[in-house]
mmCIF file of the N, C-alpha and C atoms, coordinates in Angstrom:
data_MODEL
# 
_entry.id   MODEL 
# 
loop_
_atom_site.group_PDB 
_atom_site.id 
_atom_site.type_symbol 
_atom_site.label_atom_id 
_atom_site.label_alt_id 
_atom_site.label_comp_id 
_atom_site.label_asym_id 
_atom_site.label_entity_id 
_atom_site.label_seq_id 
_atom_site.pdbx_PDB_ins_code 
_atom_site.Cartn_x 
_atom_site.Cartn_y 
_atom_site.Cartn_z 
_atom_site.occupancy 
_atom_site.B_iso_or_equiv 
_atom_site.pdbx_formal_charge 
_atom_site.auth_seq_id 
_atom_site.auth_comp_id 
_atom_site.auth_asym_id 
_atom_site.auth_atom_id 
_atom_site.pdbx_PDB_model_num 
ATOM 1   N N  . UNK A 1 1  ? 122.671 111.905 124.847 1.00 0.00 ? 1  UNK A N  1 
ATOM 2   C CA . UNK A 1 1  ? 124.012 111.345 124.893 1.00 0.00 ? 1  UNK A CA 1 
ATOM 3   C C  . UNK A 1 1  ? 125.002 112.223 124.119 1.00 0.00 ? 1  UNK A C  1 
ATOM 4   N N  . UNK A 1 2  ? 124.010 112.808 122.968 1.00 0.00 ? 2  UNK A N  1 
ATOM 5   C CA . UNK A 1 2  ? 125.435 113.772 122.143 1.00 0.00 ? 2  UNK A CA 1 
ATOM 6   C C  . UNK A 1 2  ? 125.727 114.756 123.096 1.00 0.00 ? 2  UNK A C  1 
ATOM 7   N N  . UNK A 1 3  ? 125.283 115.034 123.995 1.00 0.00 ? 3  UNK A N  1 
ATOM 8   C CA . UNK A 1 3  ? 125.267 116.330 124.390 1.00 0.00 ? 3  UNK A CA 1 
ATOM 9   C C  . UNK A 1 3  ? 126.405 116.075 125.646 1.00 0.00 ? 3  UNK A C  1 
ATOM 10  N N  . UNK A 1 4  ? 126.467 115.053 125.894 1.00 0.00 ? 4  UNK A N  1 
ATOM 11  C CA . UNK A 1 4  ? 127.320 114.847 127.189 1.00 0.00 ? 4  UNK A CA 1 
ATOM 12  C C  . UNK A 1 4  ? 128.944 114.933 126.603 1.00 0.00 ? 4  UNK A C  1 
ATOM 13  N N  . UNK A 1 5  ? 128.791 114.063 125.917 1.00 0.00 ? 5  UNK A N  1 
ATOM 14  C CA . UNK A 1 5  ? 129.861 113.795 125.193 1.00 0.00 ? 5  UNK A CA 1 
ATOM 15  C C  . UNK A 1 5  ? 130.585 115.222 124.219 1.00 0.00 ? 5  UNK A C  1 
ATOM 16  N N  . UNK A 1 6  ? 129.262 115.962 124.027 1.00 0.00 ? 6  UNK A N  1 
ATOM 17  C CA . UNK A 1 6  ? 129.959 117.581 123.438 1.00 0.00 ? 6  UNK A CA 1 
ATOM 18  C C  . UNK A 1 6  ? 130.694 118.393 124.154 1.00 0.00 ? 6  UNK A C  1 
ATOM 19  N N  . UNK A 1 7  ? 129.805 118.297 125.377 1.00 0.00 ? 7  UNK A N  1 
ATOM 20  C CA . UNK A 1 7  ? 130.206 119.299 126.647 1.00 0.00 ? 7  UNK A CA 1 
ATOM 21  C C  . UNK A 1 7  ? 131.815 118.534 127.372 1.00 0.00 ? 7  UNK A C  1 
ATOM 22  N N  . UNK A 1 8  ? 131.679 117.670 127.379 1.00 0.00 ? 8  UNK A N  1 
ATOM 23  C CA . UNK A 1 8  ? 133.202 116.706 127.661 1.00 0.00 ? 8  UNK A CA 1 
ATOM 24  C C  . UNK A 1 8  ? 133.924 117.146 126.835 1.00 0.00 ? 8  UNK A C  1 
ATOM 25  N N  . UNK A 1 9  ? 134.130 117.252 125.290 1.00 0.00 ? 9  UNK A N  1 
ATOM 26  C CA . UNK A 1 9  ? 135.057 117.371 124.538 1.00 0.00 ? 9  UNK A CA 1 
ATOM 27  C C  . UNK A 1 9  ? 135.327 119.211 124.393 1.00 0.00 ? 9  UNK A C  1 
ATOM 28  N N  . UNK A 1 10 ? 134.274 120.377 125.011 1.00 0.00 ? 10 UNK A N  1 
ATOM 29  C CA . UNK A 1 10 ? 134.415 121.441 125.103 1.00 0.00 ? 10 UNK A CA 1 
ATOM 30  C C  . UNK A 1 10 ? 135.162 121.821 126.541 1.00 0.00 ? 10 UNK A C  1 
ATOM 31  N N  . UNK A 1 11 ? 134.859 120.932 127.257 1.00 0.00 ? 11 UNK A N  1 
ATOM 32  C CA . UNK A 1 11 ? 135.770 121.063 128.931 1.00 0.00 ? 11 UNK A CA 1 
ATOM 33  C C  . UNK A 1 11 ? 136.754 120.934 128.332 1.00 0.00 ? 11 UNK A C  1 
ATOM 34  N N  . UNK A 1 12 ? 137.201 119.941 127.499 1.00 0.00 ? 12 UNK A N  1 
ATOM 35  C CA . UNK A 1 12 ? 138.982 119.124 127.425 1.00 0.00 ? 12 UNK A CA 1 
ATOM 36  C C  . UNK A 1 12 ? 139.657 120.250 126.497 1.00 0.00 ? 12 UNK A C  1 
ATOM 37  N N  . UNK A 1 13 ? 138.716 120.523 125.916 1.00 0.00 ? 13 UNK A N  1 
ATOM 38  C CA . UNK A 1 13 ? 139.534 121.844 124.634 1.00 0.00 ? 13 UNK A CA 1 
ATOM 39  C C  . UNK A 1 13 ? 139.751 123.019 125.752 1.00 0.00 ? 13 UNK A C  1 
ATOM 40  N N  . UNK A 1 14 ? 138.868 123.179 126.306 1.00 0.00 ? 14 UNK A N  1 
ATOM 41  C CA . UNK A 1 14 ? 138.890 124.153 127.630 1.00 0.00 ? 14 UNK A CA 1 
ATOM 42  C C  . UNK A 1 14 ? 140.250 124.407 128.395 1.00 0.00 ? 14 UNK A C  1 
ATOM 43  N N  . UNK A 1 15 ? 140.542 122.982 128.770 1.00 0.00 ? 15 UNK A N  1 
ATOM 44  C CA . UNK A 1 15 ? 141.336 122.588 129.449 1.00 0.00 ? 15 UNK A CA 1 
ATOM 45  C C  . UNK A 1 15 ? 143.046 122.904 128.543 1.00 0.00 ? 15 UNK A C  1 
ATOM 46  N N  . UNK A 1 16 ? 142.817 121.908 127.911 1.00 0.00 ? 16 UNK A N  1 
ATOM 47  C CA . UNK A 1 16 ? 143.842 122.552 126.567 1.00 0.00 ? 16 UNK A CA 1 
ATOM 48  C C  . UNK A 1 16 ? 144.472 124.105 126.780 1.00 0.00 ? 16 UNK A C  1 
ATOM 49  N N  . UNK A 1 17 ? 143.525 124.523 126.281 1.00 0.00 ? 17 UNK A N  1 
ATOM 50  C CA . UNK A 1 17 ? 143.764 125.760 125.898 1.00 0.00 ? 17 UNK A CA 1 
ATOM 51  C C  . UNK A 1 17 ? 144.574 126.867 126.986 1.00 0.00 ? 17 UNK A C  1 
ATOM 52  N N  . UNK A 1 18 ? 143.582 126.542 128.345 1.00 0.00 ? 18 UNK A N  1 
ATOM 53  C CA . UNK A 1 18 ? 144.359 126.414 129.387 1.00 0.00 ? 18 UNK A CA 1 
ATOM 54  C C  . UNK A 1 18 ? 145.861 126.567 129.782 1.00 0.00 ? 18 UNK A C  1 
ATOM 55  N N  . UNK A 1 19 ? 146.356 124.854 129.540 1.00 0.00 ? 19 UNK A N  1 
ATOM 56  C CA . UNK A 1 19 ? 147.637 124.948 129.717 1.00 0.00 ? 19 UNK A CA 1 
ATOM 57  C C  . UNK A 1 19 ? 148.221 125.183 128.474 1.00 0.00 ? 19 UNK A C  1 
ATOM 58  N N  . UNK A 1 20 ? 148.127 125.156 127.510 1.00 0.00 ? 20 UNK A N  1 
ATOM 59  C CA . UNK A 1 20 ? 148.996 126.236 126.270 1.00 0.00 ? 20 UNK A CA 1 
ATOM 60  C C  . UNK A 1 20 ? 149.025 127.171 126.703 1.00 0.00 ? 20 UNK A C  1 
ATOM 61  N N  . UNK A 1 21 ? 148.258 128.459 127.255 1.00 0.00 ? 21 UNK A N  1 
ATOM 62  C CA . UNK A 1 21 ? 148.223 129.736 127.846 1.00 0.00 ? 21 UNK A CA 1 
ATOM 63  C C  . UNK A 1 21 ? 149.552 129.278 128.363 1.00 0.00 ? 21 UNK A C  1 
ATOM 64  N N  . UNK A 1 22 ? 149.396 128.924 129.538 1.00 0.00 ? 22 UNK A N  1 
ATOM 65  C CA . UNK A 1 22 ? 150.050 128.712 130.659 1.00 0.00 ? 22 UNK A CA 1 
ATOM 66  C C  . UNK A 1 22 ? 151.673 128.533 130.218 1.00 0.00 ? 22 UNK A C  1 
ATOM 67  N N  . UNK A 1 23 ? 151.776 127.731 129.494 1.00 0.00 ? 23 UNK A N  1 
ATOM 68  C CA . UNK A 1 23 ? 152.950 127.163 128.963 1.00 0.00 ? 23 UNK A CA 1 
ATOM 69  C C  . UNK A 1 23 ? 153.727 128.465 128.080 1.00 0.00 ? 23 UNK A C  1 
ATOM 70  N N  . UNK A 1 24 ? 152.476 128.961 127.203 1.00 0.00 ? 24 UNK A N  1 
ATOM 71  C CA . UNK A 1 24 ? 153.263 129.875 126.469 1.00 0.00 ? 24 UNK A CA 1 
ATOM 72  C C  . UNK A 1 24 ? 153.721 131.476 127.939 1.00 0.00 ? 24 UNK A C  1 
ATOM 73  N N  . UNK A 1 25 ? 152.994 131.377 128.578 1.00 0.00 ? 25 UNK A N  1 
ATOM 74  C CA . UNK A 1 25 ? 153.069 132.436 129.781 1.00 0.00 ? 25 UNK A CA 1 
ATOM 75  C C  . UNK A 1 25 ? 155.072 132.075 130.083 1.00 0.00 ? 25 UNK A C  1 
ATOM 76  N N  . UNK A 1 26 ? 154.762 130.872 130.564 1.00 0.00 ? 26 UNK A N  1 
ATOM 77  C CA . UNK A 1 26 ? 156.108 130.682 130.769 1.00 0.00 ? 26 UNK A CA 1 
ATOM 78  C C  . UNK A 1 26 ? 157.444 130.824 130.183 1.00 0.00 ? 26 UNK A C  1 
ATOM 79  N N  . UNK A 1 27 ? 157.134 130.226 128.988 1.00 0.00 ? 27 UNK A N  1 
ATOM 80  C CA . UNK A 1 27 ? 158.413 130.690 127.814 1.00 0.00 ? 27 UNK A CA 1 
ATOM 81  C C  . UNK A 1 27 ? 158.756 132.295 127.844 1.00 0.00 ? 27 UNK A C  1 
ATOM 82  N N  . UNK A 1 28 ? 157.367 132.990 127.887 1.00 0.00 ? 28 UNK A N  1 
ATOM 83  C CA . UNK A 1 28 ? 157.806 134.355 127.251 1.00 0.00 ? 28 UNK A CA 1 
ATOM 84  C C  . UNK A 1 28 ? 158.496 134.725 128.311 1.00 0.00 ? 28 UNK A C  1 
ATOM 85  N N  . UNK A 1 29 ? 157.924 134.637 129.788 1.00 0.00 ? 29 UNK A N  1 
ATOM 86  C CA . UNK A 1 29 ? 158.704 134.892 131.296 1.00 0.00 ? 29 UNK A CA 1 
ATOM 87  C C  . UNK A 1 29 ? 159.934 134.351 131.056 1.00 0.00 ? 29 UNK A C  1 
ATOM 88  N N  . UNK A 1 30 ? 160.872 133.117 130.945 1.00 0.00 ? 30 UNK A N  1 
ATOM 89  C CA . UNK A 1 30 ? 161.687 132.400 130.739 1.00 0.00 ? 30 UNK A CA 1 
ATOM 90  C C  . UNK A 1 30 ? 162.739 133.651 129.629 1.00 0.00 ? 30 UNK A C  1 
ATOM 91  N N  . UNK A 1 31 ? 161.909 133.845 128.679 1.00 0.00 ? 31 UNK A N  1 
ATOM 92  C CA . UNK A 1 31 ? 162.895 134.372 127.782 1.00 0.00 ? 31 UNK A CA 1 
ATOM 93  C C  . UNK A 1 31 ? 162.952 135.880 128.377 1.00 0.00 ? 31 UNK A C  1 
ATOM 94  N N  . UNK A 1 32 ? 161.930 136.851 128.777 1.00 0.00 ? 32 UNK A N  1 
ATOM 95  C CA . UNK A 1 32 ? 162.214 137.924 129.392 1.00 0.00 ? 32 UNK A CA 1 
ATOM 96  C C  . UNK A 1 32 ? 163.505 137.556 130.125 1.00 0.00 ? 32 UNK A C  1 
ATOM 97  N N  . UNK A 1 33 ? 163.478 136.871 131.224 1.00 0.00 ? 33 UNK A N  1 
ATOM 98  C CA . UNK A 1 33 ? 164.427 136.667 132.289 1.00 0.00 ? 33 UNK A CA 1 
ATOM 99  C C  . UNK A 1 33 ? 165.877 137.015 131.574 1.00 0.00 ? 33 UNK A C  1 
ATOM 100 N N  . UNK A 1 34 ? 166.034 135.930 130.577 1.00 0.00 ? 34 UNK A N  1 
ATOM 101 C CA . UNK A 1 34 ? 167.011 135.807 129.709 1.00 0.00 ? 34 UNK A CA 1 
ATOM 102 C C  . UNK A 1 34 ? 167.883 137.051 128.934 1.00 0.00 ? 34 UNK A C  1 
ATOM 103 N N  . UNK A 1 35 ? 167.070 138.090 128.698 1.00 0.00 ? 35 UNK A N  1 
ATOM 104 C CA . UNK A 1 35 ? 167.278 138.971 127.942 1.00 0.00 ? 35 UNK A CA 1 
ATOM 105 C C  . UNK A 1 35 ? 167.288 139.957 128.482 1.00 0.00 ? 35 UNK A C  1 
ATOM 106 N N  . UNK A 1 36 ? 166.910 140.019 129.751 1.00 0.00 ? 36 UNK A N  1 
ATOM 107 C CA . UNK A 1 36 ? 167.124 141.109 130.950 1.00 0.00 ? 36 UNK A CA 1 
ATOM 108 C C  . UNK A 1 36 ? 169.135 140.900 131.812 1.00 0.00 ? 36 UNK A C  1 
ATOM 109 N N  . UNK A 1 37 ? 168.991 139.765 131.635 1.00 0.00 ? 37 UNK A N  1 
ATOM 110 C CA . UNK A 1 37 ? 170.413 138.717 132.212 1.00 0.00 ? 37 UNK A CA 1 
ATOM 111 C C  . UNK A 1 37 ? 171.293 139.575 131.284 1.00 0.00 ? 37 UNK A C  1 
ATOM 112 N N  . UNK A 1 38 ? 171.102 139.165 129.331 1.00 0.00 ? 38 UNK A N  1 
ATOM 113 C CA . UNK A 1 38 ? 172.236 139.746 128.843 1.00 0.00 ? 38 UNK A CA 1 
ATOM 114 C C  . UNK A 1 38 ? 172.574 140.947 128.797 1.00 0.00 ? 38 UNK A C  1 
ATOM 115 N N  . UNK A 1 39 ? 171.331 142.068 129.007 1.00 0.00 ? 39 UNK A N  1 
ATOM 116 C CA . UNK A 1 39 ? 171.185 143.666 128.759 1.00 0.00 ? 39 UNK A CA 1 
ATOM 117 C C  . UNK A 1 39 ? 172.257 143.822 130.429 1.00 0.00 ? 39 UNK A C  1 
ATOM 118 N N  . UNK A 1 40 ? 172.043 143.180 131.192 1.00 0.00 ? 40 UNK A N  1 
ATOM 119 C CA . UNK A 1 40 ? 172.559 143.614 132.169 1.00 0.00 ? 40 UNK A CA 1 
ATOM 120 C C  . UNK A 1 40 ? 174.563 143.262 132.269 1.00 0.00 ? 40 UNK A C  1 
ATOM 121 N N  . UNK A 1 41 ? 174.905 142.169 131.318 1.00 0.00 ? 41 UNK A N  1 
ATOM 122 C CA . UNK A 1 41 ? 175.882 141.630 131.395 1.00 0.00 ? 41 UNK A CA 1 
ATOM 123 C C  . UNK A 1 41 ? 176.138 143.004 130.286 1.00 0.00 ? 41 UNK A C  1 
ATOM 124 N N  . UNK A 1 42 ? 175.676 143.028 129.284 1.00 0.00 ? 42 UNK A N  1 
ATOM 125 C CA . UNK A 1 42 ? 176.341 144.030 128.476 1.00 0.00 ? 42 UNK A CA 1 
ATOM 126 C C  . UNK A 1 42 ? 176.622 145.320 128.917 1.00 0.00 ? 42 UNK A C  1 
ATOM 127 N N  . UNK A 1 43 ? 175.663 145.711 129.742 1.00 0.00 ? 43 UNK A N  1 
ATOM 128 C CA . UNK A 1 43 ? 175.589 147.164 130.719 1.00 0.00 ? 43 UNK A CA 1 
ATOM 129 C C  . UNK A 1 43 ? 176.884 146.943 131.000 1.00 0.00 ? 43 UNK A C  1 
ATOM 130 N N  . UNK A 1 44 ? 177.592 145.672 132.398 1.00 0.00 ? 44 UNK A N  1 
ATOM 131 C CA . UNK A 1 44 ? 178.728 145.752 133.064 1.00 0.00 ? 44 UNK A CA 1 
ATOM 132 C C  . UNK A 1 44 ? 179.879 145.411 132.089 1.00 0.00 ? 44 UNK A C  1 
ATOM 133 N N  . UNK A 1 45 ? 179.829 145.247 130.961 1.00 0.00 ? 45 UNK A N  1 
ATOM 134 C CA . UNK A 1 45 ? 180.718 145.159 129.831 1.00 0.00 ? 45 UNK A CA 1 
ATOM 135 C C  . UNK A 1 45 ? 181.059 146.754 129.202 1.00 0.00 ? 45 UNK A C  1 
ATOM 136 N N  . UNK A 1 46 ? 180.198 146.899 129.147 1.00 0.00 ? 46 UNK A N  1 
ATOM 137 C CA . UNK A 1 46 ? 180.275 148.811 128.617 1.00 0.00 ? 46 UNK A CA 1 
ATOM 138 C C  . UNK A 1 46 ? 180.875 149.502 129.580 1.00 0.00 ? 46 UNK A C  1 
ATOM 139 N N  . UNK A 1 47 ? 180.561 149.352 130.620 1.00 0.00 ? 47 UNK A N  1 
ATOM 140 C CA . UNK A 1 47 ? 181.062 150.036 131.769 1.00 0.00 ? 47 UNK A CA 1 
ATOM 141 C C  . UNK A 1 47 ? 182.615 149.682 131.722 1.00 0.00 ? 47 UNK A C  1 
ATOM 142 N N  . UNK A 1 48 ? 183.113 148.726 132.265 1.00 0.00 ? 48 UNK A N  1 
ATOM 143 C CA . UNK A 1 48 ? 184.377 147.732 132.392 1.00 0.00 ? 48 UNK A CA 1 
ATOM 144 C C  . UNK A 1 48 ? 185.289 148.597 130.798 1.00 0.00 ? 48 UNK A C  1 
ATOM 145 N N  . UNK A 1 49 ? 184.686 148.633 130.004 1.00 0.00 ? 49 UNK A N  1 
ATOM 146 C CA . UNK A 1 49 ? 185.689 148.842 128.668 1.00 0.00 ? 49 UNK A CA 1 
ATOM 147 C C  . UNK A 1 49 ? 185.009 150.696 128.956 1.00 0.00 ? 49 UNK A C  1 
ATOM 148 N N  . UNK A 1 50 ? 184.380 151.168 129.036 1.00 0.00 ? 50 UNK A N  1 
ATOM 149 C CA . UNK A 1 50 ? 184.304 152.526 129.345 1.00 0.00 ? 50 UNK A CA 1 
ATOM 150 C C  . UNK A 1 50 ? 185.223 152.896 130.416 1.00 0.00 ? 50 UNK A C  1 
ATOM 151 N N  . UNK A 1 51 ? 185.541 152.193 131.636 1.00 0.00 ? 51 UNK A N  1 
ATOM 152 C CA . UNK A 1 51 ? 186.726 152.552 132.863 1.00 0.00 ? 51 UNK A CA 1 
ATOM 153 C C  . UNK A 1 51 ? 188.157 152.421 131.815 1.00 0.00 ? 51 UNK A C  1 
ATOM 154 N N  . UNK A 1 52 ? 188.072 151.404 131.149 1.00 0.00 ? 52 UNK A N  1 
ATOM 155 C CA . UNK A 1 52 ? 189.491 150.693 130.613 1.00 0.00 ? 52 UNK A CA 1 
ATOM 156 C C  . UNK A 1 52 ? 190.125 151.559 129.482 1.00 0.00 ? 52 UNK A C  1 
ATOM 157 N N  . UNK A 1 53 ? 189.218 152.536 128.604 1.00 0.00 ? 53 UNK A N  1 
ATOM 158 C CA . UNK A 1 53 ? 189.431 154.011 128.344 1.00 0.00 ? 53 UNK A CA 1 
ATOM 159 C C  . UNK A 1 53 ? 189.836 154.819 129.124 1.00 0.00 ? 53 UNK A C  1 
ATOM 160 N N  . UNK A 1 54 ? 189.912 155.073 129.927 1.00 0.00 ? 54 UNK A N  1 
ATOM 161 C CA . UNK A 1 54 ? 189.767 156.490 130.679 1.00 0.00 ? 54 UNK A CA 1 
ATOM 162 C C  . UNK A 1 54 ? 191.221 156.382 131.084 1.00 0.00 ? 54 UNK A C  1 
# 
């Protein structure tokens, strides 16, 4: 009986662990996205005030 009940509670940690991966996968994707968005807004900002020199 211990043994069923071990292997159950090693699936569920299993499982766990799992979607934390998963979850943290997402945030970091989420925040890449994010920080690719502003590098690119700042690019067309540099540019825009680099024309507005000239």
């Amino acid at each position: 009986m211990h043994s069923i009940e071990y292997d159950l509670a090693v699936s569920r940690l299993r499982e766990l662990r799992a979607e934390a991966d998963a979850d943290a996968r997402a945030r970091r994707l989420r925040a890449a996205r994010r920080w690719a968005r502003r590098a690119e807004y700042a690019t067309r900002r540099a540019a825009r005030a680099s024309a507005a020199v000239r």
